[in-house]
N, C-alpha and C positions, 0 to 999 in steps of 0.2 A: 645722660646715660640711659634713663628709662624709654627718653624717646626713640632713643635709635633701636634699643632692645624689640619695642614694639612694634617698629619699622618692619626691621627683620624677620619677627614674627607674622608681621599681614602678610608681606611679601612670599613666604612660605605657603600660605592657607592659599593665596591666590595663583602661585605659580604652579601647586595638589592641584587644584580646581580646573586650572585650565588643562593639565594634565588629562584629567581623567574625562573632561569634557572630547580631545583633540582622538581619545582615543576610541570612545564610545561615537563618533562623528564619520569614521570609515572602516570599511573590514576589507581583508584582505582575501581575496576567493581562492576557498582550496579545492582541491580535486573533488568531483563529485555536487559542488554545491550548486544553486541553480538561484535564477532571483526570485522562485518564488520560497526557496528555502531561506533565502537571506534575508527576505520580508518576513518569516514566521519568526527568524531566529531574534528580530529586532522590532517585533511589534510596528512595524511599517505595514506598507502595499507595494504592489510587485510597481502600477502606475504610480508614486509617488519615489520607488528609486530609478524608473527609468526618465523622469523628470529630472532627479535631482544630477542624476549621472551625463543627462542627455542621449538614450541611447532609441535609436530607432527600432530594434527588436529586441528579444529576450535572449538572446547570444553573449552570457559572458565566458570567461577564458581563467584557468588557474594564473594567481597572481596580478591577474588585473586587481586596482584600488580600487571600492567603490566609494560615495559618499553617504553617509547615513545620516537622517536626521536626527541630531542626540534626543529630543524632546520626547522620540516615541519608544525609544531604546529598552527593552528589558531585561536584566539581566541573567545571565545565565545560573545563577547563586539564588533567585529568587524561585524562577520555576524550579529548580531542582530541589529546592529546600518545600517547597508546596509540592510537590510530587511526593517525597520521600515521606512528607507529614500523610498521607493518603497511604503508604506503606504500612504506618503505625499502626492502623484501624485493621489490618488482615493478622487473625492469629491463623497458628498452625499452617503456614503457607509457604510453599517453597519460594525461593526470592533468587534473580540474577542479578549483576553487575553490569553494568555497560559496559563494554568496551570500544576503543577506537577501530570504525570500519562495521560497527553492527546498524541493522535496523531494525523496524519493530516486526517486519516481514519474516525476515532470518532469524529475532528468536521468535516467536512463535513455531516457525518451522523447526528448529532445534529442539521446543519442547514439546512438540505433539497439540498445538494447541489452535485456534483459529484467531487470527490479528483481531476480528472485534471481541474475545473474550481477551484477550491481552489489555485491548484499550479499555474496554468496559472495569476491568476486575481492578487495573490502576485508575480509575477517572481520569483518563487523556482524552483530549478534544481535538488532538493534533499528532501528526508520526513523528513531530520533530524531537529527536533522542542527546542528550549530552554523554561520553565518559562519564564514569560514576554515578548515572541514576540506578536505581534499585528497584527493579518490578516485582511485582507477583506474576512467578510463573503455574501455581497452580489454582486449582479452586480455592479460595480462602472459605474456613469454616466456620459454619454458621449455626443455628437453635435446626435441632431436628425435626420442627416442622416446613422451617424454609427449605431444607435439604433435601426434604421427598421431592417438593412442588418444581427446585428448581430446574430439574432437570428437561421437564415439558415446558416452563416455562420461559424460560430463556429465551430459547429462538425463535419459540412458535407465538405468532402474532396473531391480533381478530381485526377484523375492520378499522379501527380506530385503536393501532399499532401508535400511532407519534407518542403516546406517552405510555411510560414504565408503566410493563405488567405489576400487578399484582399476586400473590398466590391464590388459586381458588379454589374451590370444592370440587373443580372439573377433572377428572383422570386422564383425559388426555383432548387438546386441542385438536380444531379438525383443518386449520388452515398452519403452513409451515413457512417461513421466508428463508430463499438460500441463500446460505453464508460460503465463504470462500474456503476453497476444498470438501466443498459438497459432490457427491453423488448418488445416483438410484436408488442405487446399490448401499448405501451410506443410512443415507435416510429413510430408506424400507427396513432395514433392520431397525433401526433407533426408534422407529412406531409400530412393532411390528406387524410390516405389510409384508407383502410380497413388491417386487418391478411389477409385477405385469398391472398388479391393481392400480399403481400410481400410477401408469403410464394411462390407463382404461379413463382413472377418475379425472386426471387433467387432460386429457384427448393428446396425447403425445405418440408421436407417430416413430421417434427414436429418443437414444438415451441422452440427449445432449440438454440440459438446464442452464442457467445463466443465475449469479449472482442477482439477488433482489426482486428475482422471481419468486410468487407466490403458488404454492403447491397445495392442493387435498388431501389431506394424510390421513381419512377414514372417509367410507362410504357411504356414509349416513345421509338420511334427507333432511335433516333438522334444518330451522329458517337462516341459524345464524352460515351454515354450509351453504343455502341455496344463495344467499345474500355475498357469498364471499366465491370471487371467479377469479380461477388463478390470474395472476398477472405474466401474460408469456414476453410482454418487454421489457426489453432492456433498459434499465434505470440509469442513463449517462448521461455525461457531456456531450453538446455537441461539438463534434469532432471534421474536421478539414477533408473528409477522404471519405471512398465509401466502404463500410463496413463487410459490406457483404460482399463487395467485389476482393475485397483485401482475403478473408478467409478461403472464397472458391479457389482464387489463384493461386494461392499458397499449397491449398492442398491436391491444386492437381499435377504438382512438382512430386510429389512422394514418391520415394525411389531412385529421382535424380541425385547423382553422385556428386560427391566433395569434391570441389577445385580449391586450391587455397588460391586466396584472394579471387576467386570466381564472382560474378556478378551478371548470370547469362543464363539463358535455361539450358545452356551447353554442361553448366556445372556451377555449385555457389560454396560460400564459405558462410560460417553466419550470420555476417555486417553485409557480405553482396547479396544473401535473400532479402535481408530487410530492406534494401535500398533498390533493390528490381520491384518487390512485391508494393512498396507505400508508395513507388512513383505511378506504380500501373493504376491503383487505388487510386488515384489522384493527389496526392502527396506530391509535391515538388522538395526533395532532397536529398543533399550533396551526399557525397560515398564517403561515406566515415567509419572509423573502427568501433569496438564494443565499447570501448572509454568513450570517443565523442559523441555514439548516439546518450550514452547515460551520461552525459555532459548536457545535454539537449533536450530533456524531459525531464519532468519531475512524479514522482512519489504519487501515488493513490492507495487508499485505503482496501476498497473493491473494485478489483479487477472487472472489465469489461470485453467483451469481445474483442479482438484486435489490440488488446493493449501488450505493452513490451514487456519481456520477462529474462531479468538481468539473472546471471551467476558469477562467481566469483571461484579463482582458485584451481579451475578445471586442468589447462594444460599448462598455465602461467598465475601469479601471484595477483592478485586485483579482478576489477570486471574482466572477466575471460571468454565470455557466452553470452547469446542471446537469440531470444526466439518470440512468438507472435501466443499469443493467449486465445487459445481455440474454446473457450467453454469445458464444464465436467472436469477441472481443477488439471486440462492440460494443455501442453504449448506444441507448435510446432515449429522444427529447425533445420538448418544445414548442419548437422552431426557429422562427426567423421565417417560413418557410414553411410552417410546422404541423407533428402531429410526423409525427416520421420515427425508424426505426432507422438508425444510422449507426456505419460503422467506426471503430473509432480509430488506425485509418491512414491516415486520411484528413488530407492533408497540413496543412489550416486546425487541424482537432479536434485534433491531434499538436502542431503548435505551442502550442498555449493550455493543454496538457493537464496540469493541478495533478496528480493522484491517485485515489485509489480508500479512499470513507469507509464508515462502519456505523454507523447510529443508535447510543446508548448503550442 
């Protein structure tokens, strides 16, 4: 009797086990995800599922199975339990909720905030979000000597930026890096300048900055200002198309009116500027709607020139818009008024505003 009892019993542990092995071994693709999303979400590499899956591009499809190696699998219970313990540590801090269908783009935009202060203030290394994690959406408070410093301290970097400021004795730095939804206009006020001196001190000929660019933000001749030159490029991947051809073209369309389902410079709709303007670029790709381009990229942190800029919600429920990342925290699109560049402080575009994608 004992022995069968115990039968019973292994045979239980082992039929759990292979359970939860058969289950952590594939996932099922839901809207929106991408393989390099499915690689973060499972402690993999994007080249290690298109091995295991056999697949010749990065094109997968809602409800495709894929395979997953159990051995590199993280659980979703683990990071979120390690995220939420980083929650602990912020007093006096306002705090959101995931929900199904957010990103870290859209709350930050919800809260007034900049995505690397979101990432920074929870210690995230990654955009990738579950249901029920719990951020800090405002400044978490600290001893009132960090509290003066942080304020210059944060974003403004000196030459040898790779590692965490410290607070110093200094009142204000003289070198500035742009963060995303920066402008001139922004950043003159926050030191206060004027435009015209940042535009003089960095030799800028118009108002347009890019993300990761390094700025002047006083006029001083001190060694450590002559030693530090802004950086007027662009900090990216390299990217299949050309950059600069993709924004000229696009903006010498402005004006041109809404066709639905347009895809001509007779007239465009969204999905047919972006698919006239990245083939002209040199981009070879197929004519797909706002869900199959955002099925076809994935997720970056700081936006770049040229990259895509999803919304959600506009005239229908889900991805519903999209437009091309012009610099100076704005995009350009085929609007229902044709296109137009437009900020993304613009109180409608900010409400709907999903993210910031990159072709694969």
């Amino acid at each position: 009797m004992k022995k069968t009892l115990l039968s019973i019993t292994a045979t239980a542990v082992i039929a759990s086990s292979y359970g939860m092995t058969v289950e952590a071994a594939t996932h099922k693709v839901q809207k929106g995800d991408s393989l390099w999303s499915v690689a973060q979400k499972y402690n993999t590499s994007v080249s290690s599922l298109k091995s295991l899956n056999k697949l010749n591009n990065n094109i997968i499809f809602p409800n495709q199975v894929l395979k997953i190696d159990g051995s590199t699998t993280q659980s979703k219970e683990e990071k979120s339990t390690k995220t939420k313990e980083s929650k602990e540590s912020a007093k006096s801090a306002s705090t959101y909720t995931v929900k199904a269908g957010d990103s870290l783009s859209k709350i930050a935009a919800q809260h007034n905030i900049s995505l690397s202060e979101l990432m920074n203030w929870n210690n995230l290394s990654t955009t990738l979000i579950y249901p029920g994690d719990v951020f800090v959406v405002s400044k978490p408070s600290s001893n009132s000597n960090s509290e003066s410093n942080s304020s210059t301290t944060n974003s403004v970097e000196s030459s040898n930026s790779d590692k965490k400021q410290e607070s110093t004795s200094s009142s204000k730095a003289s070198i500035y890096k742009v963060v995303s939804g920066d402008y001139l206009g922004k950043i003159a006020s926050k030191f206060g300048v004027s435009v015209k001196d940042l535009k003089s001190w960095n030799a800028l000929s118009s108002d347009l900055i890019y993300v990761g660019q390094k700025l002047k933000v006083s006029g001083g001749s001190s060694e450590a200002t002559k030693k530090e030159a802004p950086d007027t490029k662009v900090e990216s991947e390299t990217v299949d198309y050309n950059v600069t051809k993709l924004i000229d073209e696009a903006k010498s369309f402005i004006g041109t009116g809404y066709v639905w389902g347009g895809s001509s410079p007779s007239g465009f709709d969204c999905s047919g500027f972006i698919h006239y303007l990245y083939n002209k670029a040199g981009k070879s790709i197929a004519r797909y709607s706002t869900d199959g381009y955002y099925n076809r990229s994935y997720y970056v942190n700081k936006p770049q020139l040229g990259d895509l800029v999803f919304f959600e919600g506009t005239y229908r429920s889900g991805i519903s818009h999209i437009g091309i990342y012009v610099g100076n925290n704005s995009f350009i699109s085929a609007e229902s008024s044709g296109v137009k560049v437009t900020s993304l402080d613009n109180p409608y575009w900010k409400q709907h505003f999903d993210g910031f994608k990159r072709f694969y």
